[in-house]
Every structure is written in C-alpha cells, then in structure tokens.
C-alpha positions as CSV (number, residue, x, y, z in Angstrom):
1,X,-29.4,-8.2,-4.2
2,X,-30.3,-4.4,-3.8
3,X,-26.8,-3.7,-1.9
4,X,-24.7,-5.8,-4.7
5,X,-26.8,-3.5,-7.5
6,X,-25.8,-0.2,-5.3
7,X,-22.1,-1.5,-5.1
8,X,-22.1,-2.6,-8.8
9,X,-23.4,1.2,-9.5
10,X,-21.3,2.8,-7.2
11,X,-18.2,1.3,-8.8
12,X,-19.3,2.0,-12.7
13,X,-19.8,6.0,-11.0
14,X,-15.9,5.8,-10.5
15,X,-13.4,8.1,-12.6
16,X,-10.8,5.3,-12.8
17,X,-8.6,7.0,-15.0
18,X,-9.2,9.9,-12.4
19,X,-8.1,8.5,-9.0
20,X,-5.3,6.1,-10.7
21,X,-3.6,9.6,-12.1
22,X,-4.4,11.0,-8.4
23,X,-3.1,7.8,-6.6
24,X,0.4,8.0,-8.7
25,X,0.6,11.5,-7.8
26,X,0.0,11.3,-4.0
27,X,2.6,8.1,-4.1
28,X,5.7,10.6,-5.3
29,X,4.6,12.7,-3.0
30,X,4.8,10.6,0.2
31,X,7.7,8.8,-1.3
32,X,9.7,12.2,-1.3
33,X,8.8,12.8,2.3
34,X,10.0,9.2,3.1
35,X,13.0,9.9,1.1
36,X,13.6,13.5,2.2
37,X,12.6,13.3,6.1
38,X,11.8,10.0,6.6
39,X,9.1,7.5,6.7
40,X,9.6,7.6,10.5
41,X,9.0,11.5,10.6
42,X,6.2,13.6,11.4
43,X,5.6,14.8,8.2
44,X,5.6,11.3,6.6
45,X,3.1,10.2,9.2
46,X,0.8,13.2,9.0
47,X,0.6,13.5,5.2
48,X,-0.1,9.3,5.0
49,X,-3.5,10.4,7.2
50,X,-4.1,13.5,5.4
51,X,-3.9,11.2,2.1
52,X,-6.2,8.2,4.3
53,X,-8.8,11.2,4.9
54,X,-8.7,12.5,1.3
55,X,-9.2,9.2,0.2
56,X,-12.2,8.3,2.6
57,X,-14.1,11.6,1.0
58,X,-13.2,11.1,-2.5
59,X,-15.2,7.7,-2.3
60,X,-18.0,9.6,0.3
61,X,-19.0,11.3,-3.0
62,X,-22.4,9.8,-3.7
63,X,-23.5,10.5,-0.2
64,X,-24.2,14.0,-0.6
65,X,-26.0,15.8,-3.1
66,X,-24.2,18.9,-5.3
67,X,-27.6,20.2,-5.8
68,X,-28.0,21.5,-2.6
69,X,-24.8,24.1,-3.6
70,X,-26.7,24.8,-7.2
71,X,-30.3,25.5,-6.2
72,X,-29.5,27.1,-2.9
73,X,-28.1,30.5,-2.6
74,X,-28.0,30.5,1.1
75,X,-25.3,27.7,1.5
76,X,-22.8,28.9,-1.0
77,X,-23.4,32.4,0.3
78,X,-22.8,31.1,3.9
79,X,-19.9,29.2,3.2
80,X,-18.5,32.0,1.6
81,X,-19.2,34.4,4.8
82,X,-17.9,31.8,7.3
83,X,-14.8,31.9,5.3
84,X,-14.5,35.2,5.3
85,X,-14.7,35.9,8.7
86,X,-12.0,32.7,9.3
87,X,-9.7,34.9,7.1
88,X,-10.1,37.8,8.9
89,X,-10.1,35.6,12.7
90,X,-6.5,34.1,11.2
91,X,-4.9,37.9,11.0
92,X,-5.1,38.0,14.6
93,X,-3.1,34.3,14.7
94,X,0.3,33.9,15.8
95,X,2.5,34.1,12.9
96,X,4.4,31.5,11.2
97,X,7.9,32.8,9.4
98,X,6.1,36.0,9.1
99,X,2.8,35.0,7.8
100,X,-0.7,34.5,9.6
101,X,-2.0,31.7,6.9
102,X,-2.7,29.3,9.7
103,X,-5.7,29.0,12.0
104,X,-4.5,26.9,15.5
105,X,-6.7,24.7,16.6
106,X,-6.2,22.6,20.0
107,X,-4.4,19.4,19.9
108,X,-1.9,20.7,17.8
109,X,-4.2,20.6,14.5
110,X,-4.3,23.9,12.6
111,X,-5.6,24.6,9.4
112,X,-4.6,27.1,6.1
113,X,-7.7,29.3,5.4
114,X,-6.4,30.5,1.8
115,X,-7.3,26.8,0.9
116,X,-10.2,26.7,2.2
117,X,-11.2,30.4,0.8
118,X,-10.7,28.7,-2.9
119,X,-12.9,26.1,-2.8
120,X,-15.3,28.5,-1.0
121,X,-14.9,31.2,-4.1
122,X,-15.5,28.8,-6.7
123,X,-18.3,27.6,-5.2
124,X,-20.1,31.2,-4.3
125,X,-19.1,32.2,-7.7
126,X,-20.8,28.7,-10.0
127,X,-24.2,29.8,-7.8
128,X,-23.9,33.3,-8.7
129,X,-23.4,33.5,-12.5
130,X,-25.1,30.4,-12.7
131,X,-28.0,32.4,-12.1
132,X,-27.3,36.2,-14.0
133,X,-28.8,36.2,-16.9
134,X,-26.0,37.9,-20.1
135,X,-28.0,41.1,-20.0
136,X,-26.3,41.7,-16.5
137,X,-22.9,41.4,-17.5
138,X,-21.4,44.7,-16.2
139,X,-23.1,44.4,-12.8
140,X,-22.3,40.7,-12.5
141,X,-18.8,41.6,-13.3
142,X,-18.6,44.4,-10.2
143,X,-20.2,42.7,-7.8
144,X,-18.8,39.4,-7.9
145,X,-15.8,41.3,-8.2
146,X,-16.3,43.0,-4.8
147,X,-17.0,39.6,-3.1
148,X,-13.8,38.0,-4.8
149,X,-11.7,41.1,-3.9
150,X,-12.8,40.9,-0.4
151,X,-11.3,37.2,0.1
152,X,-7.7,38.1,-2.1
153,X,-7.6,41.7,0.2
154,X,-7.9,39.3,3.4
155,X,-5.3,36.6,2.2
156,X,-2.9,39.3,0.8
157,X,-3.0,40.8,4.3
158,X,-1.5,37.4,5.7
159,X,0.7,37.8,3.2
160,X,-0.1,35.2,0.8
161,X,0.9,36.8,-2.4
162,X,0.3,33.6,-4.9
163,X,-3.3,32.7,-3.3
164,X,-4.5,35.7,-3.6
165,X,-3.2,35.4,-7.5
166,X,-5.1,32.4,-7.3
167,X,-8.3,33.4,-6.3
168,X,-8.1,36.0,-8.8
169,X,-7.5,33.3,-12.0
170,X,-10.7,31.3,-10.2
171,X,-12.4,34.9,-10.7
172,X,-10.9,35.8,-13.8
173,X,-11.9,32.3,-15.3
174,X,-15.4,32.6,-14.6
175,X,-15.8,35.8,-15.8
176,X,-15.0,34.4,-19.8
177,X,-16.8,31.8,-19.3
178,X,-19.8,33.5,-18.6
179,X,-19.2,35.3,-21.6
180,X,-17.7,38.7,-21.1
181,X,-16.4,40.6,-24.2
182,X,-12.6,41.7,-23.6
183,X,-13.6,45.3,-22.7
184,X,-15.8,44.3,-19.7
185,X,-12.6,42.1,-18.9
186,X,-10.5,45.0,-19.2
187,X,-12.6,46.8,-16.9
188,X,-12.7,44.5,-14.1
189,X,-9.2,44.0,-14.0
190,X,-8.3,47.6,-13.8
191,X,-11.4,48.1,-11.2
192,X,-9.5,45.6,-9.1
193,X,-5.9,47.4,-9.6
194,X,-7.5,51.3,-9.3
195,X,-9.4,49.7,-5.5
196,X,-5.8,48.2,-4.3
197,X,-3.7,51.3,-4.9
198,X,-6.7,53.3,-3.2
199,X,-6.6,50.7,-0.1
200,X,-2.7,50.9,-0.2
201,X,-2.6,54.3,-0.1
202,X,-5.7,55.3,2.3
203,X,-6.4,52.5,4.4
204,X,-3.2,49.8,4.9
205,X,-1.0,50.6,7.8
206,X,2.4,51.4,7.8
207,X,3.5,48.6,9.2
208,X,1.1,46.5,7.0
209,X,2.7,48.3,3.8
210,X,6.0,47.1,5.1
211,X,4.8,43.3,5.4
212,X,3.6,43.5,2.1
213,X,6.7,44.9,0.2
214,X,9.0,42.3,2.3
215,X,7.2,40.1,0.6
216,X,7.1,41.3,-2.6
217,X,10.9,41.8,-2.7
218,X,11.3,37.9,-2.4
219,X,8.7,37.4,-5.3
220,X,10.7,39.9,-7.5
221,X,13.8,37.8,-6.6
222,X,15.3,40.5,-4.4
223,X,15.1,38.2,-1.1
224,X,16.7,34.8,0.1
225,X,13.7,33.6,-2.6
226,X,16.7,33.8,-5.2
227,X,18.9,31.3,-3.3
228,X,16.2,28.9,-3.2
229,X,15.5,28.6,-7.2
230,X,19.1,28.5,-7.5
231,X,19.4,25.3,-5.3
232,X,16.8,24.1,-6.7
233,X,18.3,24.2,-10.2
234,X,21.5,22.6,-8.7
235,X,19.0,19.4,-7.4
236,X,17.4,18.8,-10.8
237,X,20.2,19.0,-12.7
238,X,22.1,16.4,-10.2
239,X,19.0,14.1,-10.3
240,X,19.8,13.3,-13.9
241,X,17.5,10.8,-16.0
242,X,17.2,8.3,-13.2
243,X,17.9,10.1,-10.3
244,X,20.2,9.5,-7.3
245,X,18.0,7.1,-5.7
246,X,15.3,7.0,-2.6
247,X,16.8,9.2,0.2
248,X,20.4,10.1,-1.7
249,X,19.2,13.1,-2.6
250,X,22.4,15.7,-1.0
251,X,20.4,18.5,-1.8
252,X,17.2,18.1,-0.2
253,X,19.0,15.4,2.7
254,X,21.3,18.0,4.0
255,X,19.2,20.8,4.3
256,X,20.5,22.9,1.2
257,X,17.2,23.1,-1.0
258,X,15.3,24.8,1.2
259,X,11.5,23.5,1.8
260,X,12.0,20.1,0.7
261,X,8.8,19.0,1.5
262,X,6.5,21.6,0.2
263,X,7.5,24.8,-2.3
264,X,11.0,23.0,-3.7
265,X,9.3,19.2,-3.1
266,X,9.5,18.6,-7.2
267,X,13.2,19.7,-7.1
268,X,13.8,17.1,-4.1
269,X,11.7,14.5,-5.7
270,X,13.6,14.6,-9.5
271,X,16.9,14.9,-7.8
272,X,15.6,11.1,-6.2
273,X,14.2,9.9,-8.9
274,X,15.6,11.7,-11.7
275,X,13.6,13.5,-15.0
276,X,11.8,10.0,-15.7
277,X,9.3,11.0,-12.2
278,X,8.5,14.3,-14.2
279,X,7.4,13.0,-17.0
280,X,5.4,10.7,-15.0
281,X,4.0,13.7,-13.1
282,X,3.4,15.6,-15.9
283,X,1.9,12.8,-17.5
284,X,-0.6,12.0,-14.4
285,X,-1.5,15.8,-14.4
286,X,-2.5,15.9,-17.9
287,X,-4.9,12.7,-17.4
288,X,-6.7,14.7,-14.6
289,X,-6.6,17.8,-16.7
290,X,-8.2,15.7,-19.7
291,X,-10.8,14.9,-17.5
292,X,-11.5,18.0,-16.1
293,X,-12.3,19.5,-19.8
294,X,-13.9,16.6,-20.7
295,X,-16.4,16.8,-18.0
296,X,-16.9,20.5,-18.7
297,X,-17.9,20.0,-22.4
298,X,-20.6,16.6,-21.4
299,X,-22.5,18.5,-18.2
300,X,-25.5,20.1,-18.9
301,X,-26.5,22.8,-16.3
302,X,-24.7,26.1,-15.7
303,X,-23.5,25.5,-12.3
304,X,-21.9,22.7,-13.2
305,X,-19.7,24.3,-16.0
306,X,-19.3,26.9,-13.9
307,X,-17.7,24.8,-10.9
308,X,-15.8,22.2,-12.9
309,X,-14.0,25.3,-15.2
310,X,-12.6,27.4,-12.3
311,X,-11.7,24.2,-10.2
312,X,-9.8,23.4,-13.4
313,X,-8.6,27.1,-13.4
314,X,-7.6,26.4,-9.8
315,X,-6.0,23.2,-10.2
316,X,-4.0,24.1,-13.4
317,X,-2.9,27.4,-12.2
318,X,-1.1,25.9,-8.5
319,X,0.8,22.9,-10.9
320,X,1.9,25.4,-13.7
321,X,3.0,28.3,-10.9
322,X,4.9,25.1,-8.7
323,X,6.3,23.6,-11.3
324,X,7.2,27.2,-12.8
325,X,8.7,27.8,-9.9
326,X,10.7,25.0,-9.1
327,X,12.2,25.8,-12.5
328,X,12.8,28.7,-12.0
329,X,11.0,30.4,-14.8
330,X,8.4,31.7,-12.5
331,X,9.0,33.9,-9.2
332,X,8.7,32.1,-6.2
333,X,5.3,32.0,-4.5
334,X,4.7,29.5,-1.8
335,X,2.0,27.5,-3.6
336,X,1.8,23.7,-3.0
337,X,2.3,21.7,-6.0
338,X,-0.8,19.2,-6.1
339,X,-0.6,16.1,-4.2
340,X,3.2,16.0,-4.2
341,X,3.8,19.0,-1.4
342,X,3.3,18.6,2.0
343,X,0.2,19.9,3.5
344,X,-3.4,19.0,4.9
345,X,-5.1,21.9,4.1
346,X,-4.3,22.1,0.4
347,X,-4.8,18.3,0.0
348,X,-8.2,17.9,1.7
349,X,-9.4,21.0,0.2
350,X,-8.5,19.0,-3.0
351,X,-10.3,15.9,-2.2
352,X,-13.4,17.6,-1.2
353,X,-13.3,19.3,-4.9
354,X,-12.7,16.3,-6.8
355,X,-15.4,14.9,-4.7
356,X,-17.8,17.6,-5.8
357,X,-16.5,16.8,-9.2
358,X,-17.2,13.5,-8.9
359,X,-21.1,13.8,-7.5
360,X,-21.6,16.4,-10.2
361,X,-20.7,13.3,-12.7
362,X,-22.7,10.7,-11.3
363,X,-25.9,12.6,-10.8
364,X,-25.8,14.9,-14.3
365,X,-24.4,12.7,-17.0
C-alpha cells in the first residue's frame, strides 16, 4: 500500500505538459540525425543514450533534495570552484577546429565545460542573492560580477564567444530580478566592458588576441560563418510547408549546410519536414517557457525564483540565439538549439536543470 501511495504521489509530482513538450522536442531532434546521418551512425546512437540518461534523471528528481543547494553556501560555492578550475584544466586540452571547449576523458567520452559552467553559475548565483539583503545592492552587484566574469573570461579564452554571452544574460538576469535600478545596471555592465579591454590590453597574449579576433571575424560575418547562414537560407526555403521528406534533405545529405547536426540542425530538420516542424517547435518551446514563468510567479522562497528565472534566462536565450541564427537574423555563434542539436553535454546539463526545476516544484508548492 505505502509503495502504490508513493508511486500514485510521484506521478501527480509530474509536469506532464512539461516532459510531453520536452519529449516532442527531443523526437525532431533524433529524427534529424536519423534523417541527416543516419539511424545507423554514431551520432544517432550516441544522442538516443544521451536522451536515455537525460530521461533517467529527469524522473530521479524526487531523490534528491534542492535544499541542500539553498541553505548551503559551501555546495554551490564548491561546484562553482570545481568548475572553474575544469575551465581553466580544458585550455590546456587538445583543440577541436580551433577551440579547447572539450575536456577528454578516457574511453573516448569527453565532455563541454561551458555547459556545465552554466548550470554551475545559475546555481552559485540563486544562493548568493538569495541571501544579500537590497541594502547591498552595489556590492552584490561587483562581486557576483567578479565571480561571473571569471567563468565568461575562461570560456572566452576557449573561444566560446556565444557562452560566454550566455553566462552573462544568466548574470544580467539575476541582477533585475533582485531588483537593481537601471543605473546600478548600467554600472555593472560597463565595469564588465572597462575589465575586458584592461585584460585585452595588459594581460591576453598575442597569440591569444589573435584567437579571439579570428573568432570574432566569423561572428561579424567576415569568416566562412557567412556561407553557412546562406545555406542555411537555401535549406529552409527548399523544405517548403511540408518539407522534402525523412532523409531527402540535399542540403544537409550532401554535406552543403554545414553542421547539420548541431549549429544549422533547425535548417536540416525544416528542409525534412518543412515549416509545419517549426511551428511545432516553436509551439513545444513556448509550453516549456509557459511553465517556466509560471513556476516562478507560484514559488515562495528566494532561491527558488532566483534559480528558475535565470535557467529560464538560459534556456530562452540558447533557442532565440539558435533559431536567430539559423535564420539568419542573428550572427552565428555555435550555440546548440535545445534538445534538437547534437550534443551530451548541453543535453544532460539540461536534464539535470529541469530536474532541479522539477524537485523545487514538488517540495515548495
């Protein structure tokens, strides 16, 4: 009787509307690998157990407690240091195309640390102005500040221009919401801008400069970054309303969109399945947005709004940039569009969020 009570609980606990928008999402995205490399390839395969694992902890939600993260400085504050010093071990990694993002683990497995780094941020930062009082504001606004801008200088050194953008939105975010007037604002943001030129100028390297403005000419449109929005143009305009059908895509099939899988993998999945799977998509993220906000406006304690508003700040800001993107509307940046790129890191970084989300819902409304 007690376990059919706990089960009965358990399942009442579950965001339905939540994990269905999540489950259609992570379905176009495995369907566009299948489509675009095949269900027989390596990335197929890997991304069906990334999406098993994700899975597996977005149900493992009610075995941990979120409370731990909001009455304990000492966790958030060491997750946040073991991140950082994972940020600074991955500069010293082999690069990859020109970027040290990864961290290379034996057996093949390696891991993104910018993703990991987020989820880290948001959940230093919830702890911290969880507990400043307002009378704080302009110190609370330097020093989490100097933490923040410790992780973006790290994951701009990789170079990982739109993460660090990123990281600073998640910042940026929890700095309104803890009710800063637009002057304090103001302040932090040109803080941050006057301590990058001074660590441009001074302290970067020459040959770190030139990594940087290599990779700032592609965001600007200057680089090989160009071609790719304009292929991508070309393969949602052929994908029509109903698209060309599973794996007829020409585009993404014979190599000419170029990362079909992960920056342009909305470009190869509407060229499939035509502008009818955007709606869709656009219609699953708003469902997960809507409940994002919602939750927000019903929890009670600080952390919690805290948490909950910059992971929506996070979330929003890597669909809007992707889809942006892909569009070409917005410069090309590398992030993964959620649950439909191709990627572990970014996905299971995900799922452990929503699963924070979802243990902050069950144990505070």
């Amino acid at each position: 009787m007690a376990l059919r009570r706990n089960s009965s609980s358990f399942i009442k606990e579950i965001d339905f509307q939540l994990l269905a928008a999540i489950l259609i999402l992570s379905c176009f995205g495995l369907l566009n690998l299948a489509g675009t490399a095949g269900a027989e390839s390596v990335f197929f395969k890997k991304q069906l157990i990334f999406f098993i694992i994700g899975i597996f902890i977005f149900f493992s939600s009610r075995f941990f407690d979120y409370r731990t993260f909001k009455n304990y400085t000492l966790l958030s504050a060491s997750f946040f240091g073991s991140t950082i010093f994972l940020l600074l071990f991955t500069l010293q990694a082999e690069p990859v195309r020109g970027v040290t993002a990864w961290l290379h683990l034996p057996f093949g497995i390696s891991f993104e640390t910018s993703e990991i780094a987020k989820l880290a941020v948001i959940l230093f930062l919830a702890r911290y102005f969880s507990s400043r009082g307002p009378s704080s504001g302009l110190l609370t606004i330097v020093v989490s500040g100097f933490y923040v801008f410790l992780a973006i200088f790290l994951v701009f050194l990789q170079p990982d221009f739109g993460s660090a953008v990123i990281l600073f939105l998640i910042w940026l975010g929890g700095i309104f919401l803890f009710g800063f007037t637009k002057k304090q604002a103001l302040f932090a943001f040109n803080l941050l801008i006057l301590v990058a030129l001074i660590i441009g100028t001074f302290i970067l390297q020459p040959y770190q400069r030139s990594r940087l403005t290599s990779f700032l000419d592609g965001i600007l449109g200057q680089g090989r970054e160009s071609y790719n929005v304009l292929q991508s143009k070309i393969a949602i305009g052929s994908g029509g309303l109903w698209g060309m059908g599973f794996g007829s895509g020409s585009q993404a099939k014979f190599g000419l969109l170029p990362e079909a899988y992960s920056d342009f993998a909305l470009a190869a999945l509407i060229e499939q399945f035509g502008f009818i799977s955007l709606i869709l998509i656009l219609a699953a993220y708003f469902v997960i947005l809507n409940r994002l906000f919602l939750s927000v406006s019903r929890v009670q304690d600080n952390f919690s709004k805290f948490y909950i508003a910059m992971f929506l700040v996070y979330f929003f800001s890597h669909a809007a940039i992707n889809i942006g993107m892909n569009l070409g509307v917005l410069p090309v940046t590398g992030l993964p569009l959620p649950f439909i790129s191709y990627g572990g890191s970014y996905l299971i970084s995900l799922m452990v969020g929503f699963a924070i989300l979802e243990n902050i819902k069950s144990k505070s409304l």
